[in-house]
N, C-alpha and C positions, 0 to 999 in steps of 0.2 A: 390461529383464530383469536386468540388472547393478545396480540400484540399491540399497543400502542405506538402510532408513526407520528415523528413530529419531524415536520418540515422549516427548519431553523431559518434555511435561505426564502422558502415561499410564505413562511406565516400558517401555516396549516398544519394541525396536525387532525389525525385519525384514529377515533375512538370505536373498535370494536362494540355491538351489543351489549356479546356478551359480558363486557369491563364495568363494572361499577366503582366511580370516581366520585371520592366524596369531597366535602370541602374541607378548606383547611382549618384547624380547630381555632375557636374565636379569639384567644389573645393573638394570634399572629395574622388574623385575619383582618383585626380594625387595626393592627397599628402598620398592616403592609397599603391598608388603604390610607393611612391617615399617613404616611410616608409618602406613596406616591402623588397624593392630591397636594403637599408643600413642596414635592419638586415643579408638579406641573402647575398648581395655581398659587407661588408662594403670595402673595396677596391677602388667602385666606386666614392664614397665622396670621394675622394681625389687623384683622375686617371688625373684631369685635371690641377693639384698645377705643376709649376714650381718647387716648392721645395716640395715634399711630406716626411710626415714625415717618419723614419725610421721604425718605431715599428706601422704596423696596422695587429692586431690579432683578427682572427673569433672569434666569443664566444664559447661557449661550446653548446653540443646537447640540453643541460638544461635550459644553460641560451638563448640559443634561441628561443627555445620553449617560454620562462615566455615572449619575445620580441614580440615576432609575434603577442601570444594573448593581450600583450600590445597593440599594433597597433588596435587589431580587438576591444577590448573594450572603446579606444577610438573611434573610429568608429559607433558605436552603441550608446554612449552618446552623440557624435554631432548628430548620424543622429532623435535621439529619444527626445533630447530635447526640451522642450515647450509641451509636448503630451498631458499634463494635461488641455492645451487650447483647445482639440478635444472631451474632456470627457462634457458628460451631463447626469444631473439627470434628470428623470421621475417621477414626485411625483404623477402622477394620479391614482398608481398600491397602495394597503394598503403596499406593503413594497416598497424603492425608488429602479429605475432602472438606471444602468450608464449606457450612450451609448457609444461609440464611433462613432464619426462624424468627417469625416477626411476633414481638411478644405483646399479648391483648391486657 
C-alpha cells in the first residue's frame, strides 16, 4: 500500500494516498528550474543584455535530451549525497543487516 510506481517507459507514475511527497527543498528546487528553463528556452539567459549576443541556437533534439538528464542527474547527486551517513549495520543477525535510518 506504500508503494510508489513509476512508469519510466509510459510517463506515469503512481502515488499511493497513503505516501506524502513533499517538495524538493528550495536551493535545488530554483536552480533545477532555472537549469531546465536554459536548456529548453536558452533565449532567456540573455532576454535582459542590453547587448545580446547575435548567434543563440536551440540545441538539437539530442543534445537536449543528454541536457535535461544532465540537470536531473545532477539533482539526484545533490539531493543523495552523504546517504551513507543514514546506513546502519545490525550485527546481532548471524549475517549483518544495513538499515536505512533517515536522519531529521
Amino acid at each position: 500500500l506504500d508503494v510508489v510506481i513509476a512508469d519510466l517507459d509510459g510517463g506515469t507514475v503512481n502515488v499511493p494516498e497513503c505516501v506524502h511527497i513533499s517538495l524538493l527543498p528550495e536551493p535545488l528546487l530554483q536552480q533545477t528550474r532555472e537549469a531546465l528553463s536554459m536548456v529548453l528556452d536558452p533565449e532567456l539567459e540573455v532576454a535582459d543584455l542590453a547587448f545580446p549576443p547575435s548567434m543563440i541556437s536551440a540545441s538539437s533534439l539530442k543534445m537536449q535530451d543528454k541536457e535535461i538528464r544532465a540537470v536531473f542527474l545532477r539533482l539526484f547527486a545533490q539531493l543523495l549525497q552523504g546517504y551513507r551517513w543514514c546506513l546502519h549495520i545490525i550485527r546481532i543477525h548471524p549475517e549483518p543487516v544495513i538499515r536505512f535510518h533517515k536522519v531529521r
